[in-house]
C-alpha positions in Angstrom: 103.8 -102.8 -8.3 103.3 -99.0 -9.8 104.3 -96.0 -7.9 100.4 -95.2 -7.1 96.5 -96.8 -7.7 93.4 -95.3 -8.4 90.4 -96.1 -6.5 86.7 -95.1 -6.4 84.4 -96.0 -4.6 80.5 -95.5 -5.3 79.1 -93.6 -1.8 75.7 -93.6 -3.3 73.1 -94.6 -0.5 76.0 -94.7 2.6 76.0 -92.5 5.1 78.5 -89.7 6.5 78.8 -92.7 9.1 79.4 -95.0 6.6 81.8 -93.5 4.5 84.1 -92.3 7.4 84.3 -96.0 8.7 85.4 -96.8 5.0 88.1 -94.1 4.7 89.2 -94.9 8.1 89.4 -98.4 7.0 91.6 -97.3 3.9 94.2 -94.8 5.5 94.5 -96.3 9.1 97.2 -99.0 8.8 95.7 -100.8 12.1 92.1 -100.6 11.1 89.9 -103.8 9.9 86.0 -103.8 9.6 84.2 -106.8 9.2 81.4 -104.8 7.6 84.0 -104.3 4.5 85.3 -107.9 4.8 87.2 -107.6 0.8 88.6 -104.6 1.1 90.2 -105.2 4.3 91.8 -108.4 2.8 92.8 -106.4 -0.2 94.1 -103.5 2.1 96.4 -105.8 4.0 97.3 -107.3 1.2 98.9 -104.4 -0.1 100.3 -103.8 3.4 102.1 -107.1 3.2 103.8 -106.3 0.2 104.7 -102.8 0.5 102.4 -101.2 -1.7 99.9 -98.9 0.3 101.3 -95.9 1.4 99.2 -92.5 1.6 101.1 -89.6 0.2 100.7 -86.0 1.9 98.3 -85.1 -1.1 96.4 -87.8 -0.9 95.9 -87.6 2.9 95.2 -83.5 2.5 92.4 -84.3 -0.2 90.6 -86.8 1.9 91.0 -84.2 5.4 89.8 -81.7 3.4 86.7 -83.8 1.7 85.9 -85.2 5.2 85.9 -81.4 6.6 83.7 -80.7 3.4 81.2 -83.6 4.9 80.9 -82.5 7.7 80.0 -78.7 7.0 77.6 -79.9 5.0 76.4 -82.2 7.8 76.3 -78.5 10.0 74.8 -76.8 7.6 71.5 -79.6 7.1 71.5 -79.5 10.7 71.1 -75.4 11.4 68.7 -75.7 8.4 66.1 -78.2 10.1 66.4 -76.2 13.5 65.6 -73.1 11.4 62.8 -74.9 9.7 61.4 -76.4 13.2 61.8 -72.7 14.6 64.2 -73.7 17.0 66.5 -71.3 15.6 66.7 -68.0 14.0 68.3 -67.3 10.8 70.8 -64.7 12.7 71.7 -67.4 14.8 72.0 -70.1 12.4 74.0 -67.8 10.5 76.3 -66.8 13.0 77.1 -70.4 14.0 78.1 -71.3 10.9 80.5 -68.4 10.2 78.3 -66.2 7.5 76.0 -63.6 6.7 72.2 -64.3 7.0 71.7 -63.7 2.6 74.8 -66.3 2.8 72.7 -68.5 5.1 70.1 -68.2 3.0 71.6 -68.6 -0.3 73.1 -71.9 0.6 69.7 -73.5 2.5 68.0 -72.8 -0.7 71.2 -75.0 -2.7 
């Protein structure tokens, strides 16, 4: 069994919600989904035999990519209540921690 394993996994169509149940199912020991019936047999599996174990890196790059997901999730959100006028730019900027030309800038990205 090597040391580590690489795997990637195509998130093309999911969902935030979708993608946190699948890294949930990958780094949660106790987890099993039904909805990913192959990789949860594959998961415990490895579990069995000793061979899935997150390392500290590995756990800080997926906390900081689902942090990433979901300030962009705030950010899509403060954009369509500015768009529906249910917020102002100032606001919107303020709740998301930056300048209004920074606000801006990154509705228009």
């Amino acid at each position: 069994m090597p040391d580590f394993f690489t795997l990637s996994v195509n998130t093309e169509g999911l969902t935030n919600k979708n993608i946190n149940e699948y890294l949930k199912l990958l780094t949660d020991k106790t987890t099993i989904n039904k909805k990913y019936k192959q990789t949860t047999i594959i998961k415990q599996e490895l579990y069995k035999i000793g061979g899935a174990t997150m390392s500290k890196e590995m756990r800080a790059i997926l906390d900081s990519e689902r942090a990433e997901g979901m300030q962009q999730g705030r950010l899509k959100v403060l954009i369509d209540m500015v768009k529906d006028k249910l917020l102002s730019v100032a606001d919107a900027a303020k709740r998301l921690g930056a300048s209004e030309k920074e606000f801006m800038r990154l509705s228009k990205a």
